[in-house]
N, C-alpha and C positions, 0 to 999 in steps of 0.2 A: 504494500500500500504506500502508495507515495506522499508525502507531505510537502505543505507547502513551506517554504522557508518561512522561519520566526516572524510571528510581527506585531510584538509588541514589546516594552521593555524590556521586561523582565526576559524572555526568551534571549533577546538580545545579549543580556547582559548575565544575571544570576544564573538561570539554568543552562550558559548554552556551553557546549562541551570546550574543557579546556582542557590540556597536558598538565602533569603532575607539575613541573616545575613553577606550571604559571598560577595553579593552587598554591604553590607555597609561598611565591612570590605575591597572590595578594592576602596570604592570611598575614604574611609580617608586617604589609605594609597598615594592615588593618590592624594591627598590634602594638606599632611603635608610637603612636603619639600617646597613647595610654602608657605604655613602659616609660616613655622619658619624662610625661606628667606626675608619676610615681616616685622618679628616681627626682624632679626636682620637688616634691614634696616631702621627701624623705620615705617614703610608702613602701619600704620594697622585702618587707617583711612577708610572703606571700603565706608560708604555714601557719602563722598564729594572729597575725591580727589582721583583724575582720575586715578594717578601712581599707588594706592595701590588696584581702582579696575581692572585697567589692571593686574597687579598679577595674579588674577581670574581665568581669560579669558583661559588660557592653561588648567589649570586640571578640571576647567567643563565643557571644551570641549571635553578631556579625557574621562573625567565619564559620560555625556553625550553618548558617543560611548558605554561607556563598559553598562550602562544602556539598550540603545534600541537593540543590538546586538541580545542577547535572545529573544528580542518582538516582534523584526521583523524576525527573521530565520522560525519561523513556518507560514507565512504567504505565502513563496513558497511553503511550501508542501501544502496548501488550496488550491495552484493555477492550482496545478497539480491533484489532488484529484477531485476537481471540473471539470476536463475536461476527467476525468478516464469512468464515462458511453458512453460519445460519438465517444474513442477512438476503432479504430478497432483491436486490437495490445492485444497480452497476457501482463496478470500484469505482468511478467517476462521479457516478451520484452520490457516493459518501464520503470521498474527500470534498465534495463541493460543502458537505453538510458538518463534517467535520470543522474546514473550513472556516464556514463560519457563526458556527459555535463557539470558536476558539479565539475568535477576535475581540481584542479590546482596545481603547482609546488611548492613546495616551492621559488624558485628560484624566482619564478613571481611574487610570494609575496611580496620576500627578496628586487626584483627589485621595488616595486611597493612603499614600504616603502621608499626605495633611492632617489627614484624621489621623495617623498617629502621632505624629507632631503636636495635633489637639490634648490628644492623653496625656502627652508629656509638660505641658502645660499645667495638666489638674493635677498630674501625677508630683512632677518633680517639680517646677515653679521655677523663675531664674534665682541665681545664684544671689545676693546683697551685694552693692556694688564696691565695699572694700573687698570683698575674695574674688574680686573680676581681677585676675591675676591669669596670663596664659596658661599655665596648669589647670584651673579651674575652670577654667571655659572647656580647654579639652574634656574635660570630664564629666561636664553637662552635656557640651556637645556629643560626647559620644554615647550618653543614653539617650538623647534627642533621635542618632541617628538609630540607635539598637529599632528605638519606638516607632520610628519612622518605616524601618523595615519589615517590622513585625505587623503594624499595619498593610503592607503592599504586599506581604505573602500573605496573609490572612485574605486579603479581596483576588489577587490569583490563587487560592485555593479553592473557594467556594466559586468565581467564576466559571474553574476549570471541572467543576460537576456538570457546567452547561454542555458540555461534549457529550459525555454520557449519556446525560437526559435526550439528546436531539438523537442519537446516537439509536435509540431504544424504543424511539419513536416512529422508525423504518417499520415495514413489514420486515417477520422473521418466520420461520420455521423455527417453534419452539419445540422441544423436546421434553415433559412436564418432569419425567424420570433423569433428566440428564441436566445435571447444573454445571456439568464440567465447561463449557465455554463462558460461562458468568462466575467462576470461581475465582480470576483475576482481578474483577471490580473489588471485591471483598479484599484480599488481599492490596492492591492498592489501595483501598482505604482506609485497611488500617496500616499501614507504609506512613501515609499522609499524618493520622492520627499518633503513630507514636513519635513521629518528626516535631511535631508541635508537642508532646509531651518532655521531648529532651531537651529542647528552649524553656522549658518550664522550668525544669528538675534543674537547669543552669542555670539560671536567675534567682530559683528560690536555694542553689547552696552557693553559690559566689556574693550574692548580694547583699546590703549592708542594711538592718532592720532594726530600730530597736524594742527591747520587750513589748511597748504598746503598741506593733505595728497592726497585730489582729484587731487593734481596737478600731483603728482609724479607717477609716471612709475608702480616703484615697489607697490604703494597698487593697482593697478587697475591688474598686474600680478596675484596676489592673487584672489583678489576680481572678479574677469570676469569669471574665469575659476569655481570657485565655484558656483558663482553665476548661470552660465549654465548648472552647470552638473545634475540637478533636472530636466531640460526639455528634456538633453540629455537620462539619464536614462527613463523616464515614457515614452518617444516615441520610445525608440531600442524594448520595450516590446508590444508598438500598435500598432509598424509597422506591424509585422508578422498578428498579431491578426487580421489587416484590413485586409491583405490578402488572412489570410482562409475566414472570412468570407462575403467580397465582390466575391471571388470566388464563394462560394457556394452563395450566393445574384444572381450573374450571371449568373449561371447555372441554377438553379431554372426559374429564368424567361426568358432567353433563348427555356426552355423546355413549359413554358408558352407562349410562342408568338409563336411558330410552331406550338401548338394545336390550336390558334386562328387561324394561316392561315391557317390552315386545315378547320376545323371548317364556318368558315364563310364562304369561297365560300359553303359548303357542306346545307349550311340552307339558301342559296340565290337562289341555284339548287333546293332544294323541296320546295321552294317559289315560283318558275316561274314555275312549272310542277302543284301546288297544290299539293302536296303532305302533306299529316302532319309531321310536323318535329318534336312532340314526346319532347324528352326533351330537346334536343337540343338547345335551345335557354336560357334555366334555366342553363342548364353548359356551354355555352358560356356567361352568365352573370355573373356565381362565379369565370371562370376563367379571366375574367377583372376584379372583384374584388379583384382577389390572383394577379393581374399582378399591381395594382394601391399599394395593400399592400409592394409586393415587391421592386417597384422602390421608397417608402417612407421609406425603412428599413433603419436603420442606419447599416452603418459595421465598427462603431468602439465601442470597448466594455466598453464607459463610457458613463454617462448620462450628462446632465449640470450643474449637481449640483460638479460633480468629476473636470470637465472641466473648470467651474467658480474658485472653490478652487484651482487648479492650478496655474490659471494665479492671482489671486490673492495673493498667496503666492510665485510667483517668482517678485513681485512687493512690498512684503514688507521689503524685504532687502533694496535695493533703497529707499524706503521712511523713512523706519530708519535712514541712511545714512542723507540721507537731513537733514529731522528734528532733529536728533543730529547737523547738523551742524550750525542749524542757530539757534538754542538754545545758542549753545556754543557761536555764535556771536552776539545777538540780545538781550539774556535773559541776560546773566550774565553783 
């Protein structure tokens, strides 16, 4: 299936495929204004005190993004590849539709980066103007930018369910017993999902809070809306999915329960006459076995092993949270 070339920022720029060198070349340079704002504040304490590993906390959250970008962009085109045999639609008509599903504005971007810039705003606040000092600024500045990106992947993540959904909405030949070509979605959702769980679990142990941060407004602004957006994402992708495939689940055995009431008075009639009723009775027994298989099918496209890691990874943010807390108040 052919794609078309990138076209919007982020394709351009975060996800689009680099060589090892040129990852490491931009996680340092994503690294270094935060190390030398460290080293001229004296920060550079990174195992025990908190202040110099909150430092951290923005550029490897940074480079964390700039990292998975490329790991996870080819994980929609598997998602889509994999549902290309059952689709009834020319390769043409699904990259067209592909296409543009996947487009976005720059503007939307531009907007989408703002609003975290917004958070950061309610979140962090400017600095007081005697610690407007260069150190200080980088150090706003780069959770301004952490917020800024976490906002632009957060709106390229949920936009990019619009692929799927258009995607789902071709005619298919479903298979109600055969989830294996929508097993991919699932697993790329949760891919997506625990991706935005490891930005979490890095912000909430690098970053610098104190005792009453559970109390206050502004960390649980941040924190809630992050925190949900892993179960928001992997479900805007299994909604649809449940869809097609409880449709086709119901139609299937729909078409199966008419041939039973067909059927049955039909071998209850050359019962009472004697008549021989031939095979009859042997395909009215595989069709209550395809009618028992049916109504036990699942229509959603993960197993419990995807489903347990889920909820288990939207639970260990919260439990980080705690047990940092009562370290800090218990241990030390």
């Amino acid at each position: 299936m052919n794609r078309a070339k990138p076209s919007s920022i982020w394709d351009r720029t975060i996800s689009r495929p680099r060589p090892l060198w040129a990852t490491v070349v931009v996680v340092a340079l994503i690294y270094l204004p935060s190390l030398a704002a460290g080293v001229a504040l004296g920060l550079t304490d990174f195992t025990s005190e908190p202040a110099s590993r909150a430092l951290l906390a923005p550029p490897t959250v940074i480079a964390y993004v700039f990292i998975l970008g490329p790991i996870l962009g080819p994980l929609e085109v598997a998602v889509v590849r994999s549902l290309r045999p059952i689709l009834q639609a020319e390769a043409e008509e699904v990259d067209r539709i592909v296409r543009r599903a996947e487009t976005v504005t720059p503007w939307q971007e531009l907007a989408a980066i703002g609003a975290g810039l917004a958070l950061g705003v309610l979140v962090i606040g400017f600095p007081a103007a005697p610690a407007r000092s260069w150190p200080n600024l980088v150090i706003v500045a780069s959770a301004y930018a952490m917020l800024g990106l976490l906002g632009w992947t957060g709106f390229v993540s949920i936009a990019g369910t619009r692929v799927l959904n258009a995607v789902l909405r071709l005619p298919m030949q479903v298979d109600p017993l055969d989830r294996k070509p929508f097993e991919p979605i699932g697993r790329w959702s949760l891919a997506i999902a625990l991706a935005f769980v490891g930005g979490i679990l890095i912000g909430l142990i690098l970053g610098s809070y104190g005792p009453a941060a559970l109390l206050e407004p502004r960390f649980w602004l941040l924190f809630l809306p992050l925190s949900l957006l892993p179960v928001v994402i992997f479900y805007l992708n299994m909604g649809p999915t449940h869809r097609v495939l409880a449709a086709a689940r119901d139609g299937a055995l729909a078409e199966v329960q008419n041939e039973l009431r067909r059927s049955f008075p039909m071998l209850l009639a050359r019962m009472r006459r004697g008549e021989a009723t031939g095979n009859l009775p042997w395909e009215i027994n595989a069709l209550v076995a395809y009618e028992k298989e049916l109504d036990q099918a699942s229509t959603w496209p993960y197993n419990p092993v995807i489903l347990r890691t889920l909820f288990v990874s939207v639970l260990i943010p919260a439990a980080t949270l705690l047990t940092r807390r009562i370290a800090e108040v218990y241990i030390r």
